[in-house]
C-alpha positions as CSV (number, residue, x, y, z in Angstrom):
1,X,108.7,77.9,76.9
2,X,106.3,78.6,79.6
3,X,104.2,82.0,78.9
4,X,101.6,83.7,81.0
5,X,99.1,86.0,79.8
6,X,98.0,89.2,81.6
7,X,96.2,90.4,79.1
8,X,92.2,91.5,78.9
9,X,89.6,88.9,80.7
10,X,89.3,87.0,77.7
11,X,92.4,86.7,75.7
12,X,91.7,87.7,72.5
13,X,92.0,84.7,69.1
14,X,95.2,86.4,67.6
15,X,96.5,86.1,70.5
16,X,96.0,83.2,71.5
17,X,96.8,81.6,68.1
18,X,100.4,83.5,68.5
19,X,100.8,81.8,72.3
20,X,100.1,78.4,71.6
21,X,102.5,78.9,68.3
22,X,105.5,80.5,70.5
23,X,104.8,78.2,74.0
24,X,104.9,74.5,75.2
25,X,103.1,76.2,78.2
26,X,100.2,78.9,78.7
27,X,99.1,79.7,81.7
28,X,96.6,82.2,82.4
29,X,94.9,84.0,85.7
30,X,91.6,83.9,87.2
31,X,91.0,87.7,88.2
32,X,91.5,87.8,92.4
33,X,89.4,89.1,94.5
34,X,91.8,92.0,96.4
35,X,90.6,95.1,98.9
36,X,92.2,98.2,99.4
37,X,91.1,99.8,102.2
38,X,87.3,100.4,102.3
39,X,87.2,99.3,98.4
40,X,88.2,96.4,96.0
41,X,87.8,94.4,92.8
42,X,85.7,91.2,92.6
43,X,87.3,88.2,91.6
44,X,86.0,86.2,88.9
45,X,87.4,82.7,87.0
46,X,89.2,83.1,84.1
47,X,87.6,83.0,80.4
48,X,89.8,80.5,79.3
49,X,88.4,77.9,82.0
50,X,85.3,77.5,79.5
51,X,88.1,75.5,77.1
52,X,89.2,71.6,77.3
53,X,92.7,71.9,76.0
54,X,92.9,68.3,76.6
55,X,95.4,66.2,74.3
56,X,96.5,69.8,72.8
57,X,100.4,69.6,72.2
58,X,100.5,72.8,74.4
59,X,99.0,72.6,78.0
60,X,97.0,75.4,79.1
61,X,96.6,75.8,82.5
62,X,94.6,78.5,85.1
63,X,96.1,79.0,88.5
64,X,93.9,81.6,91.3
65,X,96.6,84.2,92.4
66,X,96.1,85.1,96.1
67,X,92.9,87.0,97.2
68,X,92.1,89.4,100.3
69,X,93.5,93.1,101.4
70,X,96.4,94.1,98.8
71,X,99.1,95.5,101.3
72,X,99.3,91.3,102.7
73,X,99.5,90.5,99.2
74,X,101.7,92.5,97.0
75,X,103.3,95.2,99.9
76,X,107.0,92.9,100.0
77,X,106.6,93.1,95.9
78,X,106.0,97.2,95.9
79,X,108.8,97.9,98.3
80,X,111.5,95.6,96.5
81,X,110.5,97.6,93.0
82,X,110.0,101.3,94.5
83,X,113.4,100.4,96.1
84,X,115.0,99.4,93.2
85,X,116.7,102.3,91.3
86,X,116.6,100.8,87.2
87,X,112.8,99.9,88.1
88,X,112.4,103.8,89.4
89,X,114.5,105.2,86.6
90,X,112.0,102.6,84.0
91,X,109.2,103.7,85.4
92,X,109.6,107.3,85.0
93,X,111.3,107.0,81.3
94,X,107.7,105.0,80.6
95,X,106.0,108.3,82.0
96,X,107.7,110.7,80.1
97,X,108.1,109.3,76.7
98,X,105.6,106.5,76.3
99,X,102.3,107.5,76.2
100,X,100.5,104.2,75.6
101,X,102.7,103.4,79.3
102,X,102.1,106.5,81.1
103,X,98.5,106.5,79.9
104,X,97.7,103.0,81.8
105,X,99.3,104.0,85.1
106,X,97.7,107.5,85.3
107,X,95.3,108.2,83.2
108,X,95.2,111.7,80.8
109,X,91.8,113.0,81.6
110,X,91.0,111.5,85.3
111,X,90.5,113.7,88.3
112,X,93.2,113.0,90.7
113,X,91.8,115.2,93.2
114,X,92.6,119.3,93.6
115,X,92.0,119.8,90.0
116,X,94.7,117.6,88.6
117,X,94.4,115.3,86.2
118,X,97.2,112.3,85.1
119,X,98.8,114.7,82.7
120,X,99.4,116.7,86.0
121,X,100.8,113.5,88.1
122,X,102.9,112.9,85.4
123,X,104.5,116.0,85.2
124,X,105.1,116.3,88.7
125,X,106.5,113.0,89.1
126,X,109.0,113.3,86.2
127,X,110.0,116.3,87.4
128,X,110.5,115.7,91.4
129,X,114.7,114.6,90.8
130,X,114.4,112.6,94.3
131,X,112.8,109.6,92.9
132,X,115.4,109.5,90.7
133,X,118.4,109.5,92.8
């Protein structure tokens, strides 16, 4: 089984004891450089390239996801999942009863601008019944 991690910059020893027990395959991701706009993230190699996993009955590999301004990149990807009515439906069920989920989209205590916070967002999202039609 081929799994890929998304997990924290460096994947964490339980974790990777659990992959390399459940996969034939790992593969993990160098974090991309991307832009939005007038800001971005820097991109930076993957933790697990510091590692030989050579003659390891599990190959590990790092692939470089695509870099530069994120609407290029991932727009195609947002429009086929906002378009998508079990993603919408997912999405807001995640918002409403899953605070671990809600809490890693908006954030509780962040200032998202006229005095709301994600608490806020997230109330007026699960409440607005035309993303969910």
């Amino acid at each position: 089984m081929k799994l890929l991690y998304l997990g924290t910059h460096v994947c964490p020893p339980e974790s990777l004891s659990r992959l390399l027990l459940l996969g034939d395959e790992l593969v993990f991701l160098d974090q991309p450089s991307v832009s939005f706009d007038n800001w971005g993230t820097v991109g930076a190699p993957s933790f697990m390239r510091r590692f030989s996993f050579e003659g390891s009955p599990v190959t590990v590999s790092v692939v470089t996801p695509p870099s530069g301004p994120a609407r290029n990149l991932y727009e195609s990807y947002v429009q086929a999942d906002v378009t998508n009515p079990a993603f919408v439906k997912a999405f807001l069920d995640g918002l409403k009863n899953d605070d671990i989920f809600a809490e890693r989209f908006l954030a509780r205590d962040a200032n998202y601008g006229d005095g709301r916070s994600g608490v806020d967002i997230r109330r007026l999202l699960v409440a607005d019944k035309s993303l969910s039609e």
